[in-house]
N, C-alpha and C positions, 0 to 999 in steps of 0.2 A: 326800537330799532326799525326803520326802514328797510322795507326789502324790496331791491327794485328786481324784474324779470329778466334776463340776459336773453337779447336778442341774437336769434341766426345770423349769418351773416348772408345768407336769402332776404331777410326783412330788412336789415339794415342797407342794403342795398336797393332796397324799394323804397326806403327813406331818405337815401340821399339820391336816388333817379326824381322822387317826388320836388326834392329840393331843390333838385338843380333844373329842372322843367321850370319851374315858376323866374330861378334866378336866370338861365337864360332868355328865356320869354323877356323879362324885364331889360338886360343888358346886354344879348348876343353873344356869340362865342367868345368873343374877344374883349366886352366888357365887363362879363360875368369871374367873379374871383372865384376859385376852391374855396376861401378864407370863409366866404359870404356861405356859399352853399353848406358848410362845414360846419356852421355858425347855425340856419337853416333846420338843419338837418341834428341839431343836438350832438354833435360828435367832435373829434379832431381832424383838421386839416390832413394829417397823415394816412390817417385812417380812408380817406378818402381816394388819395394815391393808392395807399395799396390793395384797393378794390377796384381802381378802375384804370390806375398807370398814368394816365394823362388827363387835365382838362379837354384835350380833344378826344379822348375817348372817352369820356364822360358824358362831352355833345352828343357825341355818335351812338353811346349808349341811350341817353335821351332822344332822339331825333328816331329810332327804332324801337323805342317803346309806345311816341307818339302816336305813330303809322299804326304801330301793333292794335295800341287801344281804337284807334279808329275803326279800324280791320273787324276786330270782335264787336265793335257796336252794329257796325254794318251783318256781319254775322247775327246777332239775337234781333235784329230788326227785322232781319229777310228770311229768318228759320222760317221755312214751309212754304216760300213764296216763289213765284217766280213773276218774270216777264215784268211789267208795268208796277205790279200792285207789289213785286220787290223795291222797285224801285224808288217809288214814292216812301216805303217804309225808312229805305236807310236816309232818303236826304231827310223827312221826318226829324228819324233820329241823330242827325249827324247837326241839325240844326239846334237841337237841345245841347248836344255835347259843345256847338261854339258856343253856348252860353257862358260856362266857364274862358274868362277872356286869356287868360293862360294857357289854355292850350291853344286856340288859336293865335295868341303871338308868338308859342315856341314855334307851332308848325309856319308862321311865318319868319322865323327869323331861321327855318332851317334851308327854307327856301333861298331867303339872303344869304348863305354861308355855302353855296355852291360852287363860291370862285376855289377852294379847296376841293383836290379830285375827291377822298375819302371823304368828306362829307357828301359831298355831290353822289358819288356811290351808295351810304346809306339811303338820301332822300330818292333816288332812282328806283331803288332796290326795295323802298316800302313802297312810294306811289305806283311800282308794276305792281306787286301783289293786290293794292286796293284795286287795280284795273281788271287783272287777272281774275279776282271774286269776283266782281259784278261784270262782268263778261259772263263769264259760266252761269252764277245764278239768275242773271236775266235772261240769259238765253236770247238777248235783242242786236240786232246788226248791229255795226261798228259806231253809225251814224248816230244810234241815239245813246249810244253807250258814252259818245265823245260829248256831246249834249250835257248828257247825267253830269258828268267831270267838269264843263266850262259853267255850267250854271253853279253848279259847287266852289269853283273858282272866284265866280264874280261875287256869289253870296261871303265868301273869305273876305273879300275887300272891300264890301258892304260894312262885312259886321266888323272890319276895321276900323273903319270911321266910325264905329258907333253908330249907326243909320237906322239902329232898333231904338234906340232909345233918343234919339234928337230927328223925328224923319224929317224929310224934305218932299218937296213934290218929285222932285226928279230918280231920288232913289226909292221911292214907294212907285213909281212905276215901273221900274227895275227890280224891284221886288216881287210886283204883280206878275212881271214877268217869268216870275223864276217858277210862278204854282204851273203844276202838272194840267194842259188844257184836259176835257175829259169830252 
């Protein structure tokens, strides 16, 4: 006889956020099925409703978990730091995390999904908080703090185009540009 473990419904929820991150990364709020994530995620479609209500609060549940994991990368990369040498840590780190290409096409397709206020609200409401930790832990004026964010930016739609793995001249200088002068 098989005995399989009966998950929480804590975990299974972190099994169908994991699912539905990867399925909307692939097909956006609005080409991503429940059916697919449901599917994904080893469970049933119902089961998915009654944890989360809606596929758009399933986005939004996704699209806040995103932020979050970012948040705490930036956290264990900056523990103990501050000023400059935080700095460097979290894009560091933040640079390993777009390696996973699923998380940077969910965090891009949450970005797409703004023409909705509530979505637009969640993604507001995680990218202050990423602003609001590295403000306080760098401890650096406004000017390089907005810096930090748009090089973070361009590196997003770098590692869009895949520009790690096929460069070109023009985006290896855009690259170059992105390391911390010293």
């Amino acid at each position: 006889m098989i005995v399989s473990e009966r998950k929480s419904a804590e975990e299974r929820r972190d099994e169908i956020l994991e699912a539905a991150l990867v399925e909307f990364a692939e097909r956006g709020l609005h080409g991503a099925s429940t059916e697919a994530i449901a599917k994904r995620a080893g469970i049933s479609q119902p089961y998915v409703f009654r944890l989360f209500g809606s596929k758009k609060e399933l986005f939004q549940a996704s699209v806040d978990r995103c932020f979050r994991e970012t948040l705490e990368t930036f956290q264990r990369a900056a523990e103990g730091k501050r000023g400059e040498e935080a700095l460097t840590a979290m894009a560091e780190a933040y640079m390993k995390l777009l390696a996973d290409r699923s998380r940077l096409r969910a965090q891009l397709q949450a970005y797409a999904s703004c023409d909705d206020p509530d979505i637009c609200a969640a993604v507001r409401n995680g990218y202050g908080d990423l602003v609001a930790y590295v403000e306080r832990v760098s401890g650096l004026p406004p000017e390089r703090v907005t810096r930090f964010f748009a090089t973070g930016m361009l590196i997003n739609v770098l590692a869009s185009m895949d520009t790690y793995r096929a460069p070109e001249g023009w985006s290896e200088r855009l690259l170059a540009g992105c390391k911390p002068t010293e």
